[in-house]
Structure formats: C-alpha cells, structure tokens
N, C-alpha and C positions, 0 to 999 in steps of 0.2 A: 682646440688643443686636444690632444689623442695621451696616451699616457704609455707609458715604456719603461722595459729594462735595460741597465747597461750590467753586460757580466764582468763588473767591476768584484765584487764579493760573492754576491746569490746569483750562482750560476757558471760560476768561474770549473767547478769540474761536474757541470753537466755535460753531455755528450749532447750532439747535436737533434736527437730526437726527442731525447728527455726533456730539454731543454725547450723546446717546441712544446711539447704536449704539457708542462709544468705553467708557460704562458698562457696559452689556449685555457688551463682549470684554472687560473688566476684573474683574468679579466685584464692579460699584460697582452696587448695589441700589437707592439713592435720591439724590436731588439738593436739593441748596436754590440756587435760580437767586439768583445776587445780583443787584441792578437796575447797568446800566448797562454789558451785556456781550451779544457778540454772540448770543444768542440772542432777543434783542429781548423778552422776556415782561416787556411796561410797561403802565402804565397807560391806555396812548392806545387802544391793542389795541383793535376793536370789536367785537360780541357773534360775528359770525360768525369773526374770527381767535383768540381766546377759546377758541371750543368748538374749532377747529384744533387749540390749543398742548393742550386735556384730551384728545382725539382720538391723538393720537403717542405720551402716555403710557400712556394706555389700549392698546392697540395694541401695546406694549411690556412687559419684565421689570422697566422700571425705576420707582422709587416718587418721584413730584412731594411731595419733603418739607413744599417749601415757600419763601416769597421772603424774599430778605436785601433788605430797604430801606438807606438809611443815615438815615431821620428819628429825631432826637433830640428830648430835650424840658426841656432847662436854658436854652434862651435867653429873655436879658432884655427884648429886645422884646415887645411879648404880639403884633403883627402878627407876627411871624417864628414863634411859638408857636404863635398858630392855624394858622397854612399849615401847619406839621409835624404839629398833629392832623388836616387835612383831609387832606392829602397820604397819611398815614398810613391815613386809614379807606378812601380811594381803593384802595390797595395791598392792602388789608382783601378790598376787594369783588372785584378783580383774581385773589387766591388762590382764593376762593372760588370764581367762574367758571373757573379753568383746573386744578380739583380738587386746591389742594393742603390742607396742614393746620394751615398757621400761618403769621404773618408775623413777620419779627425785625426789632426796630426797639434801640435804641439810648439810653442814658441820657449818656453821650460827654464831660461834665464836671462840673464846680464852679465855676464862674464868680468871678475873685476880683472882692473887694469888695463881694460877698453872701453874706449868711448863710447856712454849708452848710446846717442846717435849713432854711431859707426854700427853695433850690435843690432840693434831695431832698422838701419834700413838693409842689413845684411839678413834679416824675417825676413823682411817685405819682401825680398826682392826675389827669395828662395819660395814663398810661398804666390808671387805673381807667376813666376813658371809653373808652377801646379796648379793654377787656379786655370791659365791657358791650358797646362795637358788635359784637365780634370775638365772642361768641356767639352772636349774631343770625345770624352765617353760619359758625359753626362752625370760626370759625380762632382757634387760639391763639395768645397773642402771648405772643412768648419778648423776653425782653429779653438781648442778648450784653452779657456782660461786660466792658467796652468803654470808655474815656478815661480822660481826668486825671482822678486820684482815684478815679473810678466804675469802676476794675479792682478797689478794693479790696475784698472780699469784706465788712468791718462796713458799710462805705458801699450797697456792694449789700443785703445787710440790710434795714439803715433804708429803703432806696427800698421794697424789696417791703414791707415793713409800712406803708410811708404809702399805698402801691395798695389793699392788700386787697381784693385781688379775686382768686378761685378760676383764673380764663383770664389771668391772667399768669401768667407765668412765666419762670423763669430758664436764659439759656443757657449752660453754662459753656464758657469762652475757652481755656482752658490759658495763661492768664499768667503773667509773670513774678511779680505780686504775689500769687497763690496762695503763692506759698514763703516768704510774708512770716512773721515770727514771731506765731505760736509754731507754724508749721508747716504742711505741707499739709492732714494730716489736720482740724486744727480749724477752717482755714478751709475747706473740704469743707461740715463737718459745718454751720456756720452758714448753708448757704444749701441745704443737700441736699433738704430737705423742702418748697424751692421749684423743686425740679428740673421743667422740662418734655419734651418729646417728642426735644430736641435737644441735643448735647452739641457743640464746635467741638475739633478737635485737629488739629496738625501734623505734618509728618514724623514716622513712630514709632519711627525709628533716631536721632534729635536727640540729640542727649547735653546739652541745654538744661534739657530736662524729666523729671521721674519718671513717668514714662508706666507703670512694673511696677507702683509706688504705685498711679496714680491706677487702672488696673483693677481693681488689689486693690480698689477703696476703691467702684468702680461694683459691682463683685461683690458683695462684702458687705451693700452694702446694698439689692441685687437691684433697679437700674434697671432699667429697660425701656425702652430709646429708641432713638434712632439717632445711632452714632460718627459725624460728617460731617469728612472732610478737610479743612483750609483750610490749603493748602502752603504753603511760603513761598521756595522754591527752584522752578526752574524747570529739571528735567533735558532733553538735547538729547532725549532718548526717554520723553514722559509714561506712553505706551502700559505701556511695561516696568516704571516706575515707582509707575502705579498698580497693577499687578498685585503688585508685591513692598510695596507698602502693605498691601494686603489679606491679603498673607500673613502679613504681621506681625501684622497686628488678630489674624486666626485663631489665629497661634500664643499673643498673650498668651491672648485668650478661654478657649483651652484649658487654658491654666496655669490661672488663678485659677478657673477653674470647675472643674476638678477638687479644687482645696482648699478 
C-alpha cells in the first residue's frame, strides 16, 4: 500500500507546483486532484496545457493517482443524466491525457419516490458505459462510497452487480455507515472483492474511526493500492500535519504487516 493525498481540504488552493513540491517535502507519493480546486487540472485544459499538467508529474516523485469528479448518476431527469455521463467520459479522456489512472465519480443517492431498484440499476448501468469508455484509455473508474443511502455498503453491493463490469470499481470512504450492524468487518468483506486502485481515509488519530481494524482488514486480505488522505480538519501548519499523517500510515503498516 503507497500512501496519498486527495485535495479534498490540504491542497484544495495549492496551484499545481506548490502542490507537487509540498508532496514530494511530505513523504505524499501520489495525489487524486479533485475538480474544482486551485490547481486548475479541468476539462477545458487544451492538448498543449494537458501534456504541461503530465510534464510536472513526470518531472517529479509524485504519482498523478488520479481525478475526483463529483458526477453522479441517480438523477431523474434523463437530460441531467446524460450531461453526467458526458461530462463524466470528458473527465475520462482528461485523465487519460494528463497520465493519470482512473477517474472517481459518484453514486451520491436514492431519490425518494423511486424505486431503490429502479435508482441502483439506473448506477449500474450509467457506470457500465464508463467502465467500457474508461478502458478504451485505460482509466479506471472507482466509484466513492458516497450519499444518501449509497454509503451503505449492501446498497453499494447491489450498484456494482447491476454495473458488471471488470473497470469499475469501488472506492472505500471510511464512513460512518461502515460501522453499521453487524460490523466493520462484514461490511468490508461485502464489497472487498470490488476493491480498486484507491482507498479514501481521514485523519488517522480520529478517534471517529477504527482505522487499527481497518488495516488489519487491508492486510489480511493483501490489497495493493493507494491510502489517499481526504482530511477533514484544516491544521494552521499542513506541512507538519502531513508529515505526522504519513507517519502514522508507516506506523500502522508496520503493525499489521508484521502480523
């Protein structure tokens, strides 16, 4: 497991160099850019600022994980649905050109007053087409585990079985509805085998979450991906912050892989 930033909070108005050189003095290895933060890496980009934004990382220690979109795919409009798969394959082709390795997009509710069946396989079915586009260039698409009702691990389930498709995949969130009964581990275990490249985690001193579990639980059962930060606190010193992150990751890493 490799360890990483998402510029969900710490990093949201760095510019794309600062940004870089702030990972590289950190001991942060790879980055998932979310859209909509100073480092400008969007879809308007044109081919020559493109090869720019893969030029910096190339150039660099640190690894272009990959783009956090925010397009979902439970609305009832079908006009508002196709723009989120267009916008989404946009974002597709975006990763692709700025070398990274996946795009994370979002399942984000349940809509009431429609059948959750009907809702979950109208996911799937938006993220099976992206899962076929997103091989054509080699990005995987992780879905975060992510809204109303669609944190719940059976509900994430049922979405990936109505996708079936190999290039999705699942990003786990560390939410609060992991803890839901009948525990961390079973709900782990119900979507582990749709795990992809990407894992999403919080502060790792939180006393919110079982974070000694949950490495136990990556150990065990020998993921291979990358821990990506997505803080939720904002200390006056990130710099000092992210580095006592990273030695947290190190120190559980050690624990469970030693056992």
């Amino acid at each position: 497991m490799r360890f990483g930033l998402v510029t969900y909070l710490w990093g949201r108005d760095w510019d794309l160099p600062t940004l870089i050189r702030n990972c590289q003095n950190t001991g942060i290895e790879g980055v998932e850019l979310r859209t909509e933060h100073a480092h400008g890496v969007e879809i308007h980009l044109s081919a020559a600022e493109r090869a720019a934004v893969q030029a910096q990382f190339m150039d660099s220690d640190v690894v272009l994980v990959g783009l956090g979109t925010n397009w979902s795919f439970h609305h009832i409009e079908a006009a508002q649905q196709a723009h989120a798969i267009s916008q989404a394959k946009a974002s597709i082709v975006l990763a692709h050109d700025v070398g990274a390795s996946g795009v994370k997009v979002k399942p984000d509710a349940l809509p009431d007053g429609i059948p959750e069946e009907q809702t979950i396989a109208q996911i799937g079915r938006a993220l099976r087409t992206l899962g076929q586009f997103g091989e054509d260039y080699g990005q995987e698409i992780r879905l975060e585990v992510h809204g109303y009702r669609t944190d719940e691990l059976p509900v994430v389930r049922q979405i990936m079985e109505a996708a079936s498709h190999h290039n999705v995949r699942v990003c786990w969130n560390c939410n609060e509805a992991d803890l839901n009964e009948p525990g961390l581990a079973h709900n782990f275990d119900l979507v582990r085998g749709y795990f992809g490249e990407t894992v999403h985690i919080r502060e790792l001193d939180g006393a919110a979450y079982p974070y000694k579990k949950l490495f136990e639980l990556l150990v065990k059962s020998e993921y291979v991906g990358w821990i990506l930060l997505e803080a939720r606190t904002d200390p006056p010193d990130r710099i000092s912050a992210l580095r006592h992150q990273r030695s947290l990751f190190d120190t559980l890493l050690r624990l469970y892989e030693k056992n």
